[in-house]
N, C-alpha and C positions, 0 to 999 in steps of 0.2 A: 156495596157493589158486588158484582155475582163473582165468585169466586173458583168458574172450574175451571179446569184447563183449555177447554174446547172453545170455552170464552172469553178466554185471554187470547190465544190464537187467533182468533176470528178480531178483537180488536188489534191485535200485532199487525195483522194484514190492512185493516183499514187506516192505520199512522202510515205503512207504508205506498198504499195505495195514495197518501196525500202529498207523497211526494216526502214526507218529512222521515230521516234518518234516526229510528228508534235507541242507535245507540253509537251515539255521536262518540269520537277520539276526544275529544278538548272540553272544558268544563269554561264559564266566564264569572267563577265564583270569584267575588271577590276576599273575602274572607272568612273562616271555619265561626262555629256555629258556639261554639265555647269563645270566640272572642267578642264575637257579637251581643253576647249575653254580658259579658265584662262591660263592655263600652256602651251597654246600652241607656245608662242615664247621658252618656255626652252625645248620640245616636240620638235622643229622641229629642233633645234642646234643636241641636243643628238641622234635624229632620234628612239627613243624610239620605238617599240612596245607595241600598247595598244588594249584592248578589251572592244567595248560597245556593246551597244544593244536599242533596239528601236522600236516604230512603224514609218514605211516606210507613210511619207506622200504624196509622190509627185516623179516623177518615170521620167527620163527620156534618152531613149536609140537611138543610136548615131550609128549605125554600130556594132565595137567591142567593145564601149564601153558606160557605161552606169554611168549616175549620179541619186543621191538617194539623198532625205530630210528624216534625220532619226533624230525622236524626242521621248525621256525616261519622260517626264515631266519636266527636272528641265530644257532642253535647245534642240535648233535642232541644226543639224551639216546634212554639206553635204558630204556623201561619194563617192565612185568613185572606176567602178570594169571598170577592162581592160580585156578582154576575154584572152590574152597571159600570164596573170600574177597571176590568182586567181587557187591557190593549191587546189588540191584532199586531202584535210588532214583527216586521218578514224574519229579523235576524233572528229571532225569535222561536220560533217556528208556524207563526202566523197560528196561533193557538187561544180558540175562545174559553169560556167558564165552560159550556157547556160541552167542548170538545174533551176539558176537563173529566167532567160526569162520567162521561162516554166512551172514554179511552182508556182511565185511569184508574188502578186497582193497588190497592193496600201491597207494600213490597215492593214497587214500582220508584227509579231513581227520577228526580227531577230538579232541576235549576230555577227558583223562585228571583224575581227582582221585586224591590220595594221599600220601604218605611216602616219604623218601628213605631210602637204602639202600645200603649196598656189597657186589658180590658177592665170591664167596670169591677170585676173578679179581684184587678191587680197582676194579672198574669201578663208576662213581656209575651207580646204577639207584631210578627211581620204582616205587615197589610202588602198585597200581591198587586202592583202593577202590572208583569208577563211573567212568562212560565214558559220554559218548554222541557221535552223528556231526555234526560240521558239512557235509561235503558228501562226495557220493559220485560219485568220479572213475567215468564209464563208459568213458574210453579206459585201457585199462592205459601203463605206462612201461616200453619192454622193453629187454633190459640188452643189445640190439644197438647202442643209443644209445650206451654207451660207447665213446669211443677213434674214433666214425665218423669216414670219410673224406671223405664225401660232402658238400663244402661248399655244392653247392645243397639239398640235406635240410637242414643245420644250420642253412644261412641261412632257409629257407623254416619252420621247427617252431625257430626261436631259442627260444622259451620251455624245449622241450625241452631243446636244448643249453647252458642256461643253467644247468638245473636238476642237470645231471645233470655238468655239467663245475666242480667247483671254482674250480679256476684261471682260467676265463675269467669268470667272476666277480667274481674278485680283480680280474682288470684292469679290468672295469667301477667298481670301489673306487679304483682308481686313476687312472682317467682323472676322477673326481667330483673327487680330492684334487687333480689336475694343474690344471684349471681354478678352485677354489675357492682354491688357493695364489698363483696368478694374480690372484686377486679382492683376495684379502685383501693382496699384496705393493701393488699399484694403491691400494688403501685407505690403507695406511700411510701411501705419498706424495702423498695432499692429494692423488689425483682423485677424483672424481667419478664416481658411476656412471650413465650414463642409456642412454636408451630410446628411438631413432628408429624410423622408417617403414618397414617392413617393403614394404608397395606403394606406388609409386612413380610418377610422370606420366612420369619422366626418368630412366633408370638411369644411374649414376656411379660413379667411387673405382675402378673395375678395366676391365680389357682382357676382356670377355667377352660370350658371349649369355645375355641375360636370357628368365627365362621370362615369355610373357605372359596374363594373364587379363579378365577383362571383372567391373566392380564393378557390379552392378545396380541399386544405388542411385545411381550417377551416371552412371548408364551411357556407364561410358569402358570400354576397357582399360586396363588399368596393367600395370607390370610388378615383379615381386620383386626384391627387391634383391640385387646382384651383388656387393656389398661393406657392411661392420658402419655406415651411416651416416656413409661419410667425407664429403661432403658438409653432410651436416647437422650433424656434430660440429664442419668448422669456420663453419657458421653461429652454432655456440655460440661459436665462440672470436671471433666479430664480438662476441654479444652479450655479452661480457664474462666468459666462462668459460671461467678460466685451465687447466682439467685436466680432460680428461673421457676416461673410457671406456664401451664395450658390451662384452658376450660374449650372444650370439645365431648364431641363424642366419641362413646368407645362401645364394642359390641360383644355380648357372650349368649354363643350359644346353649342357652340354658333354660329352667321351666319360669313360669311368668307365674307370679303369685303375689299379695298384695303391697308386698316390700321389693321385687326386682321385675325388669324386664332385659332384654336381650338387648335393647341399643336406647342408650340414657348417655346422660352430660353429666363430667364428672371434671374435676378439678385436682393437680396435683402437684405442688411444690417440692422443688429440691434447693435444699441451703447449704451451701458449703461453711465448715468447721464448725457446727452445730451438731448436737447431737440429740438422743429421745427426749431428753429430759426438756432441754431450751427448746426443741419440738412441740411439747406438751402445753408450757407455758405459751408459746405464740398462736397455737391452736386455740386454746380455753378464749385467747384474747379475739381472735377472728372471729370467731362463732361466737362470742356475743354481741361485739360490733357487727355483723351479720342481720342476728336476731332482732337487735334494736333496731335498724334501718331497716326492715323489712317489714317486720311488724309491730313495731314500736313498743315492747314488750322482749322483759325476759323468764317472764312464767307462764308454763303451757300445761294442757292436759291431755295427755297423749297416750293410747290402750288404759283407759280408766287409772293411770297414775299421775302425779300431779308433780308437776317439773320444775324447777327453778333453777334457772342456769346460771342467777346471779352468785351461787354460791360459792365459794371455794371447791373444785374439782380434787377428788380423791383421789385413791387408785390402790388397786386390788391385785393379789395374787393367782396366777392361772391357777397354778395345783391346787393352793391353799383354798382358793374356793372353790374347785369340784369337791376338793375333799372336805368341805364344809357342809356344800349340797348333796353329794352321794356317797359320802362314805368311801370313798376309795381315792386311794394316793397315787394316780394314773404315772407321776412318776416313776413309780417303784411298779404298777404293778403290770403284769405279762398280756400280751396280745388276748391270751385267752381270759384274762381275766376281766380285760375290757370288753368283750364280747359279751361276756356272759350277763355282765351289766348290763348293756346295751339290749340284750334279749330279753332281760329283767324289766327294764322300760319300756319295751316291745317299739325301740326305735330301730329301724330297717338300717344295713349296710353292706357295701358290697363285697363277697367272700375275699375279692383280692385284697381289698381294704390296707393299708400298712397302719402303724400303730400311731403315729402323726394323724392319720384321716378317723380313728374311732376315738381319739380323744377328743379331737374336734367336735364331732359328732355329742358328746359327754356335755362341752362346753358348749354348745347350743341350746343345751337341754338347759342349763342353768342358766344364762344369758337372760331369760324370758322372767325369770323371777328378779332381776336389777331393775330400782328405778333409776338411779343415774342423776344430774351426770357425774360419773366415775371411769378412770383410765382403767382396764385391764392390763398389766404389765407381768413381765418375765415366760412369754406365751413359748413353748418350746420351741427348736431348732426344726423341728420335725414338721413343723406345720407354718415353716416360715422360713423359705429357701432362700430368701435375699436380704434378711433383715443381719445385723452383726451379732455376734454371741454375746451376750453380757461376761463382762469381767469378774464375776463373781460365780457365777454358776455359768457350766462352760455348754450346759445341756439345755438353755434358755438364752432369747435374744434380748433385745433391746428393740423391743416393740411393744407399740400404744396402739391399743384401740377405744373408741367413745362410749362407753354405752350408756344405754338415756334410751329409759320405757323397754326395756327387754331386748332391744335389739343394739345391732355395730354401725355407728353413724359416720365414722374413719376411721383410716387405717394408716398408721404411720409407723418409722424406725432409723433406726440409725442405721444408715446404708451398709450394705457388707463389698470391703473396699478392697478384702483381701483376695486375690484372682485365683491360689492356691486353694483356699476352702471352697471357693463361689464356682470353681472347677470343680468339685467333688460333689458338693450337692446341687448343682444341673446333673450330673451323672446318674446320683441317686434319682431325681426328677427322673432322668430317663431311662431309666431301670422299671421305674411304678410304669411310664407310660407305654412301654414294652410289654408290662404285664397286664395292662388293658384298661388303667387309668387316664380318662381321657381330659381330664383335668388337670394333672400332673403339670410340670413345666418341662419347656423344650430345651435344651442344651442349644445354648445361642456361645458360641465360640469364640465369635466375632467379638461379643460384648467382653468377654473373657480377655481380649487380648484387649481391648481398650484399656480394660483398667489394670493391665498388666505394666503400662504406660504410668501410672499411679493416678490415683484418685483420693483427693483429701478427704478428712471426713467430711459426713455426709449427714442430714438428716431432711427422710421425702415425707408429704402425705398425702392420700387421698381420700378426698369428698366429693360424694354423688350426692346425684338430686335426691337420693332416699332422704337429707336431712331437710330438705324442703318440705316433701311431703308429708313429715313426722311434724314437724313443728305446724305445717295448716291442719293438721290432722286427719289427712285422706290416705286415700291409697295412690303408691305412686302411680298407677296406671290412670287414676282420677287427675292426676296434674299433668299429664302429658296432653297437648292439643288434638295431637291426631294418631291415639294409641292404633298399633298394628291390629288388624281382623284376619280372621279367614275371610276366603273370597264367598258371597252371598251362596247359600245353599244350591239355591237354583241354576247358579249359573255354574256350582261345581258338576250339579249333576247333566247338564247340557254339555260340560265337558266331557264327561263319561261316558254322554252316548256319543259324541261326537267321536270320539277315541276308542267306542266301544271296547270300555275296560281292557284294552291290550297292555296298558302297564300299571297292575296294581302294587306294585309296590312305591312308587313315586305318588301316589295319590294317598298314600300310606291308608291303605284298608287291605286285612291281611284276608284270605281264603280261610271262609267259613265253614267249610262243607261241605252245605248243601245252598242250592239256590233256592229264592222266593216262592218259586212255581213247585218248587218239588218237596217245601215245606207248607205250601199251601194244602196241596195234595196229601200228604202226612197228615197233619190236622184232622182235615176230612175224612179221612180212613181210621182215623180215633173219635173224633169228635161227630157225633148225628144232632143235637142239639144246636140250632142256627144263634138263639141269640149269647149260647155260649161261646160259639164263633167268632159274634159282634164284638163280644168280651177282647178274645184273643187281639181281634183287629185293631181296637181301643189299645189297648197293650201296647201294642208296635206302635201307633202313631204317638202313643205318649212318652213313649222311652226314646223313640229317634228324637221329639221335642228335648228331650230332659239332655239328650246326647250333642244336640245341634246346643243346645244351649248354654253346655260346657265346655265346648269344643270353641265357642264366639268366648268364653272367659276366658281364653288361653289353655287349659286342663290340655295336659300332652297326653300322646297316643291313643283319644278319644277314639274309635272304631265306629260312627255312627252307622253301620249296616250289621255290625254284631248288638249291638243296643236294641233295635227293631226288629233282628233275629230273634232276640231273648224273648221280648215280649208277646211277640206271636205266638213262639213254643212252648211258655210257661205252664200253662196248664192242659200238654195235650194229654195227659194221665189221666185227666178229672174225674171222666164216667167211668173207668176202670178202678179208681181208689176212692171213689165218691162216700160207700159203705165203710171205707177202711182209711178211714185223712191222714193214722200215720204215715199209710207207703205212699200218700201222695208225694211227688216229685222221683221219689224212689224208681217206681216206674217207667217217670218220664226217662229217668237218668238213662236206665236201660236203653231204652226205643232208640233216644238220639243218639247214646253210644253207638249201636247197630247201626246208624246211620254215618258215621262219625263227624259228627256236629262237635265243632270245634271245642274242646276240654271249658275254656273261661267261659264259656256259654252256657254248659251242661252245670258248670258248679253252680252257677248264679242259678240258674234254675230248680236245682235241690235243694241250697240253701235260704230258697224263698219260701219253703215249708214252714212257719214260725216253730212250728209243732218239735222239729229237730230239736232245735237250740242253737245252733249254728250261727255263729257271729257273721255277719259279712264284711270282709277286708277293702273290696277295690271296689271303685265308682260303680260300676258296672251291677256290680251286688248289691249295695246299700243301695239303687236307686229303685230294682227289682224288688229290693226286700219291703220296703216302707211305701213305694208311689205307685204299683199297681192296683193296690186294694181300694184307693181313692177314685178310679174308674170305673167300679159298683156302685159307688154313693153318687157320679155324675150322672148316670144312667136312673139310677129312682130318682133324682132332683130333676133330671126330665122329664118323668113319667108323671110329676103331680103337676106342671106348668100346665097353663089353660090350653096350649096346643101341643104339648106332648113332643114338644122339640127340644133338640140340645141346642139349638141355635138362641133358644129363649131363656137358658142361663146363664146366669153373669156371678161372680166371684163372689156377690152379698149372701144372693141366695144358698150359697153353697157353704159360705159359713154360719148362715143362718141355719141351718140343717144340720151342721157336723155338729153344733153347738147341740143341739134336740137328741136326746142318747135314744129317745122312743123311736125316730126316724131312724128307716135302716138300720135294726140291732145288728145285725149280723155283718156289718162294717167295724173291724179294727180300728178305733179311732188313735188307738194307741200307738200302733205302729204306723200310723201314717201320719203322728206328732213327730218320732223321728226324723221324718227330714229334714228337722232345726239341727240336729247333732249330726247325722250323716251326713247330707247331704247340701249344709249353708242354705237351705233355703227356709221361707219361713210359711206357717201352710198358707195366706191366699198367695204367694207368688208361685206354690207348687200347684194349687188349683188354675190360678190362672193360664198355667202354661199347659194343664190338661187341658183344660177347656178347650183352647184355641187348637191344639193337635187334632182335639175329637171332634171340632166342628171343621178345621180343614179333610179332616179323610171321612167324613160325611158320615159319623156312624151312630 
């Protein structure tokens, strides 16, 4: 059946032109389509009359008659209309076979009544007494959806990819059972389930930025909570309640990468006169009663390590293992000395940094080499403002965390109950955050004088869906249903002109420069060769793609109009350093300084000479450095197609070509293999995303 829009439209109007209501309130199913399938041996003795309903996946017509996959969610069932035997009934919607044919399009819901039936296949089929429409799909479903690649489509049309993908479904089933097994294990053992504050006067319970909003009705701001109520759970445990849990969510303003996002479900218990250790042991036991009930299994393989949680749960020394993995006894040694290592590994930190935040730093670095699972314990005081000291060493707490395949799957401790010390390090907290750590934790006062009241001991934990994701083995942005985007490209830019750029700094794209037109113009005044031009053009539409396309995988502070800058201006030096490739970009650098084209433009631009040697650091570079040279090779792979168009290459031919070292010698293949290590991509999804840039800007 035709499947464009024009012609769904055109039959929408004709159901309604017949008087009949295309998408009727009330359904007269009598029963779902996974019961029907159960009961259908006692169904087809008695020959019962039943009524379901469905959306139509799959349509196939035969002369007079016609077979239908019709699927409600819980199950699909095959039906079957004979053009000699399907009733005019009014309640109905006075609906023939053939009103069927002619109405009726793949994606389309509809309420079948009839008798069941086997065909001579053995396959259980409803034979169709009447029929009418509950609703009439006018976007078709088209079977390019299957198997896509394209994880900002799937992420941005989820409903599509939900519908049309099985398995990712299941694991939606899965992740329901993961945290309801959670509920119910928590239940067993006598806690409690409650329900704190979502906004907040005072964010607490974590190391992070909270987001902020403004409440109208008291007009403050507040802010979301950064952690499941550990604050307030252990105000329960002042007021006399001994076991409490949440599962909720909780939000941090932070970057999205394939282990966090910014507002995820996360779960966290407080048990009064328990401590890390009885922590430890009811932890190891939840999580694999977890594991079993969710995915009937307690051995995974997870970042190519191979996991078995059946085992006895270990547990490891903070210090003793940096100083195992690096060489150095962050205990003992001085701010500067952690630094220096840190620079040694050429992991970034920030100069206010305190000596808690670059050991942490240290310990992430070795994290990544644990298989787990293994408790890390005795994690210092310094990097864990609410956990209690250990009794043994007064410069270390009593805190557990999971780790399992290189990463922190929870985070637990024996609560810090004393309102003396837990005053002084909120202080400290607010001292780092004073000096420009916006992580830091806030001096909550309030909470202070709670447990001033006393508070027994304590022991909390928390688990987010990160351990979900780890155990199916995705990314946790992959197990969320309807992961956060940016808003469509197009309509940001319709914004832009609609507001003609009056406030760039909330649209977060910082002042470049120079503008479009008067880099156009530059060019021109360097450049007299057109299809080196072309070049330049290709450039910009391929780095704004490469920058729209990182900017939809969450990558913070993407600048997509510095990105399409860069690549315009990359080679405006060329016919000036053409004789001389050293000083190529050298030049350029000059010209746009004289212009003063924004510094992180100009470097990327120099530093795309390979000739230098110059590593490239930020996106922005590595994307210039390795994926513009691959815009030469799209340009000859159009030049040999029978019409000489870029619109006639497709991703084969262009690996078929890169592969050929004779074709295009004078293409880098070398550095435009890089984009596996730079830039996560792998070369055709780096081809494919030129292509489509260069055949959108027409060059």
């Amino acid at each position: 059946m035709a499947q464009s829009l024009n012609v769904r439209i055109e039959r929408l109007k004709k159901i309604k032109t017949r008087g009949i209501n295309p998408y009727p309130a009330t359904s007269n199913r009598t029963c779902e389509i996974s019961k029907a399938i159960a009961d259908f041996d006692q169904l087809l003795e008695s020959q019962t009359d039943l009524t379901i309903a469905g959306r139509i996946i799959s349509l196939r017509s035969h002369g007079g008659s016609t077979f239908v996959d019709l699927d409600d969610g819980s199950a699909k069932i095959q039906i079957y209309l004979k053009k000699d035997e399907i009733n005019k009934t009014q309640n109905l919607g006075n609906l023939s076979y053939d009103d069927f044919l002619n109405l009726i399009d793949i994606g389309d819901f509809i309420e079948v009544a009839g008798s069941v039936f086997l065909t001579k296949k053995g396959e259980k089929t409803l034979k169709i007494k009447s029929w009418r429409i509950l609703t009439k799909a006018i976007q078709s479903i088209p079977s390019k959806w299957y198997g896509i690649k394209d994880q900002e489509t799937r992420y941005r049309k989820r409903y599509l990819d939900l519908l049309l993908n099985p398995e990712l479904k299941e694991m939606f089933k899965r992740k329901s059972r993961f945290w309801n097994s959670m509920r119910q294990f928590l239940l067993s053992k006598g806690f409690l389930e409650v329900y704190t504050p979502v906004l907040e006067n005072t964010t607490g319970g974590a190391d992070a930025k909270p987001f902020v909003t403004h409440h109208n009705a008291l007009d403050i701001d507040v802010y979301l909570r950064i952690s499941m109520g550990e604050l307030w759970q252990k105000r329960l445990m002042v007021a006399g309640f001994p076991k409490t849990f949440e599962i909720g969510r909780q939000f941090r303003n932070e970057g999205i990468d394939p282990e966090h996002l910014q507002d995820y479900m996360q779960m966290e218990y407080y048990w009064a006169y328990a401590d890390f250790n009885q922590g430890m042991e009811l932890t190891e036991e939840l999580i694999k009663h977890v594991a079993q009930e969710t995915f009937g299994a307690l051995k995974f393989h997870i970042n190519e390590m191979d996991i078995d949680l059946e085992q006895k749960w270990g547990r490891i020394d903070f210090n003793n293992e940096i100083k195992k993995q690096m060489q150095i006894n962050v205990k003992k040694a001085s701010i500067a000395e952690i630094k220096a290592k840190l620079d040694k590994l050429k992991i970034d930190y920030e100069a206010t940094a305190d000596k808690g935040r670059l050991m942490d730093l240290l310990w992430k670095q070795c994290r990544k080499n644990i298989v787990g699972p293994i408790y890390l314990i005795n994690v210092p005081v310094a990097v864990s403002p609410l956990a209690k000291r250990s009794e043994k060493d007064p410069e270390a707490t009593q805190r557990f965390q999971l780790i399992l395949a290189g990463s922190e799957l929870c985070n637990g401790y024996s609560e810090l109950n004393d309102p003396l010390d837990q005053r002084e390090r909120f202080l400290e907290q607010a001292h780092l955050r004073e000096a420009g750590d916006e992580e830091a934790q806030m001096n909550d006062e309030d909470f202070v004088e709670a447990i001033e009241y006393g508070m027994p001991p304590v022991c909390g934990l928390g688990i987010s869906e990160r351990l979900f994701s780890f155990l199916e083995g995705k990314s946790i942005r992959e197990c969320v249903m309807f992961p956060l985007l940016r808003p469509m490209l197009q309509e940001k830019r319709n914004t832009v002109q609609v507001k003609q750029v009056k406030d760039l700094k909330k649209l977060n794209i910082k002042n470049i420069g120079i503008t479009r037109e008067e880099a156009l113009n530059l060019l021109k005044e360097h450049i007299k060769n057109q299809n080196l031009i072309k070049h330049h053009l290709a450039a910009e539409a391929q780095m704004r793609a490469l920058a729209e396309y990182f900017a939809s995988k969450g990558e913070q502070n993407i600048d997509i109009e510095a990105w399409a800058m860069t690549g315009l201006l990359h080679d405006i030096d060329w016919e000036q350093a053409e004789s001389t490739p050293e000083k190529h970009s050298l030049i350029a650098e000059e010209i746009l300084n004289k212009k003063s084209v924004r510094s992180d433009i100009v470097k990327a631009i120099k530093i795309h000479n390979h000739l230098h040697g110059l590593e490239p650091q930020t996106s922005l570079e590595k994307a210039l450095y390795c994926a513009e040279e691959l815009t030469g090779l799209l340009v000859a792979v159009a030049l040999v197609q029978p019409d000489k168009k870029l619109a006639s290459v497709d991703v084969k031919s262009v690996v078929n070509k890169f592969k050929d070292k004779s074709f295009a010698r004078r293409v880098n293949r070398q550095i435009i293999l890089k984009c596996k290590e730079y830039l996560g991509l792998e070369l055709p999804e780096l081809i494919e995303i030129t292509i489509k840039s260069m055949q959108r800007a027409a060059i």
